[in-house]
N, C-alpha and C positions, 0 to 999 in steps of 0.2 A: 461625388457620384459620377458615373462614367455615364455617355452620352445613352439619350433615348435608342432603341432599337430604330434601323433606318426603317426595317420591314418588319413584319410580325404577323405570324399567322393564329388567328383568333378563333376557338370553336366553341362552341355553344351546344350543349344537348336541349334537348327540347323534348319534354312528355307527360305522361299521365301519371305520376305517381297512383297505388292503390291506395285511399284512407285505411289509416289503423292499420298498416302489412310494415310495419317500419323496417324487419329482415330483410323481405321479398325487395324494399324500395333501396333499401343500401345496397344490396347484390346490383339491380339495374345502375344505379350511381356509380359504382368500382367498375362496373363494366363500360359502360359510356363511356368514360374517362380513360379506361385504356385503352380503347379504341379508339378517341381524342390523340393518344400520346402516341399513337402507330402512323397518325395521318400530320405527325413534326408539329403540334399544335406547340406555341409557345404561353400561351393562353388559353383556359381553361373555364368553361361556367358551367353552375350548374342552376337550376330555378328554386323559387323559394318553398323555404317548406316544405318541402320534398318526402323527409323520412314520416311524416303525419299524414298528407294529400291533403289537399284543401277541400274538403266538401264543406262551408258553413254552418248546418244542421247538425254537425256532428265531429268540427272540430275541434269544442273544448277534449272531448273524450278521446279522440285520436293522436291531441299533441299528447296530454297524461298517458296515453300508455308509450308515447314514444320518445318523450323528452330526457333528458343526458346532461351531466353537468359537460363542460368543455373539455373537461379532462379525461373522457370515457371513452370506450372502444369503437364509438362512430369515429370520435376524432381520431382516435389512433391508425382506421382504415382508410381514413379519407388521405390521412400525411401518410400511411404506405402507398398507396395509389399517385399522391402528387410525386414523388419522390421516385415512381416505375416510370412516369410518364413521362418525367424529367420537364415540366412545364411548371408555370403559376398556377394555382388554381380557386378559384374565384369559388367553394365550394356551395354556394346556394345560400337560404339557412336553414336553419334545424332549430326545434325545441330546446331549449337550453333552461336545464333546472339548476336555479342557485337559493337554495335555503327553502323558503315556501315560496318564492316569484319563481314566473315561466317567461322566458323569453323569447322573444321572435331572432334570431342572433344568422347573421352572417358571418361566416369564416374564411380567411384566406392564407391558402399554404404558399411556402416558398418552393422551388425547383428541387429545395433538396427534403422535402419535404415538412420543412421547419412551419410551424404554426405562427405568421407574422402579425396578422391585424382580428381582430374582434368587434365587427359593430351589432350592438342591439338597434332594433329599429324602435326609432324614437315616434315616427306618428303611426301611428293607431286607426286601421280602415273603423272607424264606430258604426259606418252602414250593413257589415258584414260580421261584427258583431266579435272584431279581434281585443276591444279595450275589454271585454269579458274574462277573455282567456289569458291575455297576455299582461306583462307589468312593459311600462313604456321603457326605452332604453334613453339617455338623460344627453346626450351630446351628439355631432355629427363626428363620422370618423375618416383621416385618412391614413395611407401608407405608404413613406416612401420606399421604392424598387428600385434596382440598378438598370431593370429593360425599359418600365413603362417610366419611370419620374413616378412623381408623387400619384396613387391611385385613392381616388374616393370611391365610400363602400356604401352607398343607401342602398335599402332596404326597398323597391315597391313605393306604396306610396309616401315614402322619404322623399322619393325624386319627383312628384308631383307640384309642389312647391318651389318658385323660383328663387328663393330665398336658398336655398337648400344647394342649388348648383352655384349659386353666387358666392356661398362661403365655403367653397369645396374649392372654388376657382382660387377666391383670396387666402387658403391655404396650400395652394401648388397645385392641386389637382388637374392635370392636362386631360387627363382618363377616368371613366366614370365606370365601374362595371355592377350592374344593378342586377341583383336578383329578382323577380316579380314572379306572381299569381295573379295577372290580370285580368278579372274576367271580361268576357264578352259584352255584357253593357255597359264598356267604359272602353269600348275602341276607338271612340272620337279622340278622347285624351291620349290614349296609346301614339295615334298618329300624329296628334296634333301639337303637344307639348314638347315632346321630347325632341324633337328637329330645334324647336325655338331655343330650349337649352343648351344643346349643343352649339349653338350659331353664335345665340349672346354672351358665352362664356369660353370661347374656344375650346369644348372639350372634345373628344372622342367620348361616345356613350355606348358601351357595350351594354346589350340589352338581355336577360334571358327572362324566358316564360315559358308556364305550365299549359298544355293545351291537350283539348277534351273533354267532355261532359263527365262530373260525379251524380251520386246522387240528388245532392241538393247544391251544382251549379254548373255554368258552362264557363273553361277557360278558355283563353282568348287564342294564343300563341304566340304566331309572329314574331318570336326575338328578332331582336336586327342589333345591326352596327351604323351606325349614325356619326358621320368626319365632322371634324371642328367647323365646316362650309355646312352643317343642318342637313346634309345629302344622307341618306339611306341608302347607306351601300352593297347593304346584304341583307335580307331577310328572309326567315322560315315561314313554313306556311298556316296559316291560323286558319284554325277551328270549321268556319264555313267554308272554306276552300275546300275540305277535305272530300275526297271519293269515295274513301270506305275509313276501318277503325284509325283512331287516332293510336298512332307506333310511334317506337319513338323518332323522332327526326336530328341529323344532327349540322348543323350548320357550319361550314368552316370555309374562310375568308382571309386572303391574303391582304393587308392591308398596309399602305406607305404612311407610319405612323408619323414618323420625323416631319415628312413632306407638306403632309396637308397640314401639321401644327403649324411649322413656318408659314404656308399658304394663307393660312388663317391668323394671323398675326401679319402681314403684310397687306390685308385686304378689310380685316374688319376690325383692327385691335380701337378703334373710337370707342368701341361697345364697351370697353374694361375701362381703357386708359382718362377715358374724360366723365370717368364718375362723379357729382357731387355729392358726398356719403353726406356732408350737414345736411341735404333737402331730404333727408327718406325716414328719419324716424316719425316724422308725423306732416301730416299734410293744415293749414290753416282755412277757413274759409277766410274766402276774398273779401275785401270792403274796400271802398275808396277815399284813398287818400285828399284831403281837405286842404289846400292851402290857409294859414294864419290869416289871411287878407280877407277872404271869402269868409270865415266868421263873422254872429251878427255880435 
């Protein structure tokens, strides 16, 4: 595989998907996207969910009328569009119907539009009432690329877990590009976690999210991009910030991909390199050691 991209510019859409408009939401998606690929983007995201909107109250009903096996003509427009824009693209996820299961599935296309990676999201928001809707996806996933090195694909709350970026990492993963529906009472996390992943694991975390209020919830927004140093290097604007309706926003960022990985392998590689994997499957409680002598 030929060296990581030294630069790369990275775009991000950011917006309101409508619940249940799955047409109206793929027009916005092909359009973002080539607007994406007009401003040299070599990286592409889009947020989770998308073609359903995330309102909880009423997304069992919105994935069922908008879920697609993977082989259907979302996918077919998403690989026309990645393939105009001549970029990667990280396409969100979408409903994905296989047999009687629904899936939460993330897709990522090639430059040339080729369909490379597939992850189902494995954990399940159960506060917002997704293990309802959804069947869980059974594994983590990555991809290796000729620009990024190996890219890992969570899902949202996939990445909430730091177990999750640590076997992403011990898979090659330098690049993390994460679809989310974040809402709004979970900004602590938004802000707080994701920096820490990044830092402990030298990744780059591309981040996307849905922002604006539905019916029954408020998203957060805020995508960022987060360097292998835990630094937030770019971010959109989320949800309270806004002045008037939430449009869509699109985020793009030149980023010294190569640079800060070395950077971050020269400064914080202790964090990988002096793992003890025997200490982590289970913790003991303490007792104290009794010397033979000291028996009665």
């Amino acid at each position: 595989m030929r060296p990581l991209l030294d630069r790369a510019v990275v775009g991000i859409a950011q917006w309101l998907p409508r619940p249940g408009d799955a047409a109206g939401n793929l027009a916005t998606a092909v359009e973002l996207v080539a607007e994406l690929g007009r401003r040299r983007c070599d990286l592409i995201l889009l947020p989770e969910l998308w073609p359903s909107g995330y309102s909880p109250k009423t997304l069992a009903g919105d994935v069922a009328t908008s879920a697609e096996p993977v082989d259907g003509p979302r996918t077919a427009a998403l690989a026309a569009a990645a393939a105009a824009a001549g970029a990667w693209l990280a396409a969100g996820s979408v409903p994905e119907r296989d047999g009687a299961d629904v899936y939460n599935t993330a897709l990522l296309f090639g430059r040339d539009g080729e369909l490379r990676a597939v992850h189902r999201k494995a954990h399940l928001y159960a506060p917002l009432g997704e293990d309802e809707v959804f069947s869980a996806g059974q594994r983590l996933t990555v991809c290796p690329t000729p620009d990024f090195g190996v890219l890992g694909l969570p899902v949202c709350f996939d990445g909430d877990f730091p177990e999750t970026a640590r076997t992403l990492r011990l898979a090659g993963a330098r690049v993390v590009v994460q679809a989310s529906a974040y809402e709004l009472e979970a900004e602590s996390w938004w802000d707080g976690l994701y920096p820490a992943r990044a830092l402990e694991n030298g990744q780059w975390w591309v981040m996307s999210n849905q922002c604006g209020s539905t019916p029954s919830g408020t998203l957060l927004g805020g995508s960022q991009i987060i360097s292998p140093a835990g630094r937030v290097v770019s971010r959109a604007v989320k949800v309270h910030e806004l002045t008037g309706p939430a449009g869509p926003a699109l985020l793009v960022a030149e980023i010294a991909l190569a640079e800060e990985l070395a950077e971050a392998d020269r400064l914080n590689s202790a964090l990988w390199e002096h793992r003890r994997e025997e200490l982590y499957i289970r913790a003991d409680a303490w007792a104290p050691a009794h010397d033979s002598q000291d028996q009665p």
